[in-house]
C-alpha positions as CSV (number, residue, x, y, z in Angstrom):
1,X,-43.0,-48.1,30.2
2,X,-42.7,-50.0,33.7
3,X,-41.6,-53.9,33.7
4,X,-44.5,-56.2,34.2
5,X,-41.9,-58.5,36.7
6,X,-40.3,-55.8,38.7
7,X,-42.8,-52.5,38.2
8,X,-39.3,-50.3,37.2
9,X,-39.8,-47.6,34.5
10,X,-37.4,-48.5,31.6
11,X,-37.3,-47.2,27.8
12,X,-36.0,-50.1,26.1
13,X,-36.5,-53.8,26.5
14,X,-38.0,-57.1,25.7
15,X,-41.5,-58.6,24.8
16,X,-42.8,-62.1,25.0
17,X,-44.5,-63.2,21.9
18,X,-47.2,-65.1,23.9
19,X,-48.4,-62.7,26.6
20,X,-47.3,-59.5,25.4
21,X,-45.8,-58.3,28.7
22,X,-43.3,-56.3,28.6
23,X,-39.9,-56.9,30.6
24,X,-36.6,-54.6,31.4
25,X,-33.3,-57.1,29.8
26,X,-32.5,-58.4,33.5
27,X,-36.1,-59.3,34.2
28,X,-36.3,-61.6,30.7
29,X,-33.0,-63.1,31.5
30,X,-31.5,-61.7,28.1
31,X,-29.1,-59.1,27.8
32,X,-29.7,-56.1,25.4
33,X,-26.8,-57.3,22.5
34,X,-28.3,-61.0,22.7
35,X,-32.0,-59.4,22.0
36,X,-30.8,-57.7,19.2
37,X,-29.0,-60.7,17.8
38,X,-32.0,-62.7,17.9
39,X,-33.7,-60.1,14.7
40,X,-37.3,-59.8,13.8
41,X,-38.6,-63.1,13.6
42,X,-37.0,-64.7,16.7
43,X,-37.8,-61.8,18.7
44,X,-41.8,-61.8,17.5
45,X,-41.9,-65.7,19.1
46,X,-39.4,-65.2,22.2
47,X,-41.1,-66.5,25.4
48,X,-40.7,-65.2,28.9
49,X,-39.7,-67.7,31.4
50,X,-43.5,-67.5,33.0
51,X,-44.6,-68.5,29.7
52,X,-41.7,-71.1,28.5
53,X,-42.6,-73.1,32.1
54,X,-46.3,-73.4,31.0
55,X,-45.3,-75.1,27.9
56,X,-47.4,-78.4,27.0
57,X,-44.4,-81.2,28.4
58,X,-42.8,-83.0,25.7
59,X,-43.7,-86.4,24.5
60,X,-41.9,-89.2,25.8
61,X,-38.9,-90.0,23.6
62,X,-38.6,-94.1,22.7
63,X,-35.8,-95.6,24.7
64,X,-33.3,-96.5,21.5
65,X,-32.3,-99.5,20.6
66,X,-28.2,-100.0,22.3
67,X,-25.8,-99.6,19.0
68,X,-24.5,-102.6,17.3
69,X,-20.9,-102.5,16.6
70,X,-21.8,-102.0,12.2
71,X,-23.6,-98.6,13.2
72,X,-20.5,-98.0,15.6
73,X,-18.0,-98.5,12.7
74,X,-20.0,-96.3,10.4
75,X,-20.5,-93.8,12.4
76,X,-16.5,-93.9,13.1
77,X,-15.9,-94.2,9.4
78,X,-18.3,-90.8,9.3
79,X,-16.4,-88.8,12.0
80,X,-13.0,-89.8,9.7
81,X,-14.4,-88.4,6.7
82,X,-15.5,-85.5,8.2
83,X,-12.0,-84.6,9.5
84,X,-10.0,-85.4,6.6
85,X,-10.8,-81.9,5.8
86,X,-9.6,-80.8,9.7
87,X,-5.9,-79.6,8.5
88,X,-7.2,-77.7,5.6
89,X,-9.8,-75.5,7.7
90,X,-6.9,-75.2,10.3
91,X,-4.4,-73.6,7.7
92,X,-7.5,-71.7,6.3
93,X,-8.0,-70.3,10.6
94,X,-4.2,-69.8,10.4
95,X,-4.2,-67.5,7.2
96,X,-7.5,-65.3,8.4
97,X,-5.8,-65.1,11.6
98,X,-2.3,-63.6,9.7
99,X,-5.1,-61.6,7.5
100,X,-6.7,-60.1,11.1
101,X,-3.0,-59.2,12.1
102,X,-2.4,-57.2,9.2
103,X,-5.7,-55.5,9.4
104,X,-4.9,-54.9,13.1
105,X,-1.5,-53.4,12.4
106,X,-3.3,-51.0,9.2
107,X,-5.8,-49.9,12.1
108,X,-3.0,-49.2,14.3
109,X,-1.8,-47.3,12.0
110,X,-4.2,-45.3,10.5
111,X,-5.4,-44.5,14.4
112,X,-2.1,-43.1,14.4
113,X,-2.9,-40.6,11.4
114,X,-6.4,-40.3,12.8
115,X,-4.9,-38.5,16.3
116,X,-1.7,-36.8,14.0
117,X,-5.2,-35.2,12.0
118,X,-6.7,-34.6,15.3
119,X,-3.7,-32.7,16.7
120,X,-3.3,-30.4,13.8
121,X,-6.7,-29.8,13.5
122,X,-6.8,-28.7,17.1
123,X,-3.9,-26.7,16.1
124,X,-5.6,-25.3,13.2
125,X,-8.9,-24.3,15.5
126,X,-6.6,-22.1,17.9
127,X,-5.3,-20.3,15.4
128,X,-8.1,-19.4,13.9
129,X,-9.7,-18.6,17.3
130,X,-7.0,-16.6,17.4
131,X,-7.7,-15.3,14.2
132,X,-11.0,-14.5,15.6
133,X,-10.0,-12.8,18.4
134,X,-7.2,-10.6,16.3
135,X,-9.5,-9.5,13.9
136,X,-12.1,-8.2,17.0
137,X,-8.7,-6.1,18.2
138,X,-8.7,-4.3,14.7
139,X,-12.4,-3.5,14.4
140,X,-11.7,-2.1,18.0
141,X,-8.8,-0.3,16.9
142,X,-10.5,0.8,13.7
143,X,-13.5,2.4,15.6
144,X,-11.0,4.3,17.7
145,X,-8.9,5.3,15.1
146,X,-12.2,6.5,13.9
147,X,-12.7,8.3,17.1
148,X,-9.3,9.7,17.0
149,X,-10.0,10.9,13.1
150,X,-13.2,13.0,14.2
151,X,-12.1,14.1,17.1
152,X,-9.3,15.6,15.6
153,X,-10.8,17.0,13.0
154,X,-13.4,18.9,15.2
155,X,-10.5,20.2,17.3
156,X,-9.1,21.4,13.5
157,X,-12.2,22.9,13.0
158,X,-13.0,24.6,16.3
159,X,-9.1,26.0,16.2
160,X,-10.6,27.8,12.9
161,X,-13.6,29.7,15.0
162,X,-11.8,32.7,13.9
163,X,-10.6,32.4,10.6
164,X,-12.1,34.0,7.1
165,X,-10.8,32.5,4.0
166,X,-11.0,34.9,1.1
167,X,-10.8,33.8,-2.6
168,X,-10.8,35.4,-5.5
169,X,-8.0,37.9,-5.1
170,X,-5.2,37.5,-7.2
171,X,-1.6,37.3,-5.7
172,X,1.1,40.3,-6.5
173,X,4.7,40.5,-5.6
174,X,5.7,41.6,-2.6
175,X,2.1,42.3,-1.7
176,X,1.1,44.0,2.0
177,X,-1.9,41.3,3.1
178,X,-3.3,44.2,5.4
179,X,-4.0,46.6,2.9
180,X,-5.8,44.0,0.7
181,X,-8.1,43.5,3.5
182,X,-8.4,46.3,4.5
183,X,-9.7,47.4,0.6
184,X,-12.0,44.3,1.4
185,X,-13.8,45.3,4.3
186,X,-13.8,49.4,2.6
187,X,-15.9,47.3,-0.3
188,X,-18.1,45.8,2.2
189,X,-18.9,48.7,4.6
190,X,-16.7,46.8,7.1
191,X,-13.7,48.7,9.2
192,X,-11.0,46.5,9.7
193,X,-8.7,47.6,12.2
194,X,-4.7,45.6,12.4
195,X,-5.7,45.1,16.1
196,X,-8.9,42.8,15.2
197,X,-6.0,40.8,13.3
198,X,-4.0,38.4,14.7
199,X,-2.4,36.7,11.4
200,X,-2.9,36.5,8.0
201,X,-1.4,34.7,5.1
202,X,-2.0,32.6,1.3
203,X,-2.6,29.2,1.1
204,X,-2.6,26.8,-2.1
205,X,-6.1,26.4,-3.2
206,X,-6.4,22.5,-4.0
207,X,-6.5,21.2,-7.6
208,X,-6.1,24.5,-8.5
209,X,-2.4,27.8,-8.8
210,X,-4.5,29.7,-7.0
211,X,-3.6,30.8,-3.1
212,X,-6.9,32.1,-1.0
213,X,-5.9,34.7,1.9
214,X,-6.7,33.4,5.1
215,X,-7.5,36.0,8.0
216,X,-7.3,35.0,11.8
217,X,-9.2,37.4,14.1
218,X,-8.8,38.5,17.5
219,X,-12.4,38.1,18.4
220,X,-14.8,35.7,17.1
221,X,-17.5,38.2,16.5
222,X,-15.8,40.5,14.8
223,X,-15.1,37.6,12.2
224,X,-18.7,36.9,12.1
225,X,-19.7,40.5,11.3
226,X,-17.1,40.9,8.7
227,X,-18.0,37.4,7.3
228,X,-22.3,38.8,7.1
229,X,-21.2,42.0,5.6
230,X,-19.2,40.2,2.8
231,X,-22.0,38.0,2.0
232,X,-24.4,40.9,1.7
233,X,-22.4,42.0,-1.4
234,X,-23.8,39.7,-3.9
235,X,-21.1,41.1,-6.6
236,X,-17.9,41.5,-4.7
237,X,-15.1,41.4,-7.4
238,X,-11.4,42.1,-7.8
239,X,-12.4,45.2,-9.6
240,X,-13.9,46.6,-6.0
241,X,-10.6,46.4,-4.2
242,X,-8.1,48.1,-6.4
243,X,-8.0,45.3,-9.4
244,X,-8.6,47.5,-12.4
245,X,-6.9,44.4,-14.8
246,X,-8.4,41.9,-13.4
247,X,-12.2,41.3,-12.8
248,X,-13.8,38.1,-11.2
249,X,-15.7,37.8,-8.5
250,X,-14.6,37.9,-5.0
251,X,-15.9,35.0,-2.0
252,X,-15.1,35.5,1.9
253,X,-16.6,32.3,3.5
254,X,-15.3,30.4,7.0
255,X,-12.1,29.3,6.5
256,X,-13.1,25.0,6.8
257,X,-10.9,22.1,6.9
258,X,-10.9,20.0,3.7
259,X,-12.9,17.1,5.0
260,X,-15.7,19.9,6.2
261,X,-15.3,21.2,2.4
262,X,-16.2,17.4,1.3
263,X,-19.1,17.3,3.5
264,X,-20.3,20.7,3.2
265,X,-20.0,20.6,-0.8
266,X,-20.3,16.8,-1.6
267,X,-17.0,17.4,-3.3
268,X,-13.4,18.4,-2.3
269,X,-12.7,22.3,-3.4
């Protein structure tokens, strides 16, 4: 609202009880504590100073009569009684101001606790900013760990592009690896040449005292020929490749790292 005495835009200020006009605090002459001090019912009949002047003038006040020397003794005699009570009140000013000492020095003090709190709470706040800022490091370092993990194990399984894994077959001492296969791929309708064979060798089965043969090929197709042709033989046993004892079935799949067994399987194998 704007100030009915100077036209300036304020948001807090005065009203006279008379008028209504509304004033800033140095317009009506009052500062903003002494307007509040005033309270609710003082502030409903506070004039401005255009109003106080137009105020009716007072009635003429009768000249006294001059004061006898009775009403001056009395009145002396009054002012005495009233300040036989003086040293009283002044001890009573002396102990409140000991009492306001004291409660000074507890403020003092506890201000002193107040910024010992405030320092370690600001302590408190770095650290766990640093907290903060740790724990974003190791979700970073987590996701590229994970990263890491994956890329690795695609690297495992893409260094397997040209390996069979063949289960089944049971192990016998001192055992020639090539002429087992080589039995396989007679079963299967599948020559098997030592040159299309770069290594072969056993390796523990999990969870389990069996050892699958594992079979790494010269040339990726040739592994994925031999792999179809196995496949097409529903009933591939130990019995087909020179077991006469034994007699259990007989599986050549890719030869996959364990985590691509999990996935592939829902389970580990």
């Amino acid at each position: 609202m704007n100030c009915d005495s100077c036209g300036s835009r304020f948001t807090d200020g005065v009203q006279c009880g008379l008028c209504k006009k509304h004033y800033d605090f140095p317009c009506a002459q009052i500062s903003e504590s002494g307007w509040r001090k005033l309270g609710v019912e003082r502030r409903a009949v506070w004039k401005c100073t255009t109003c106080r002047g137009r105020a009716s003038p007072a009635p003429a006040t009768p000249t006294p009569d001059p004061p006898s020397l009775e009403n001056i003794m009395k009145e002396i005699q009054a002012l005495k009684a009233h300040l036989t009570g003086l040293p009283t009140l002044v001890e009573d000013v002396k102990s409140i101001k000991s009492e306001i000492s004291e409660m000074k020095l507890s403020c003092e003090f506890l201000s002193g606790k107040i910024d010992d709190f405030a320092t370690k709470i600001s302590a408190i706040e770095a650290r766990v900013l640093s907290l903060e800022d740790l724990s974003e490091n190791v979700s970073t370092l987590q996701s590229d760990v994970g990263m890491l993990k994956l890329q690795l194990a695609v690297n495992d399984q893409r260094s397997r592009l040209n390996n069979v894994e063949i289960k089944g077959v049971p192990e016998k001492p001192n055992e020639n690896l090539f002429t087992v296969i080589e039995a396989i791929g007679n079963a299967v309708n599948f020559s098997i040449p030592k040159s299309q064979i770069n290594y072969l060798y056993r390796i523990q089965v999990s969870n389990t005292n069996e050892k699958s043969i594992v079979v790494n090929f010269v040339n990726r197709y040739v592994k994925e020929d031999f792999v179809a042709s196995a496949r097409a033989i529903k009933t591939l046993s130990t019995a087909d490749v020179g077991f006469k004892s034994v007699s259990r079935r007989i599986f050549v799949n890719d030869h996959l790292t364990a985590d691509m067994k999990f996935n592939f399987n829902g389970k580990g194998i």
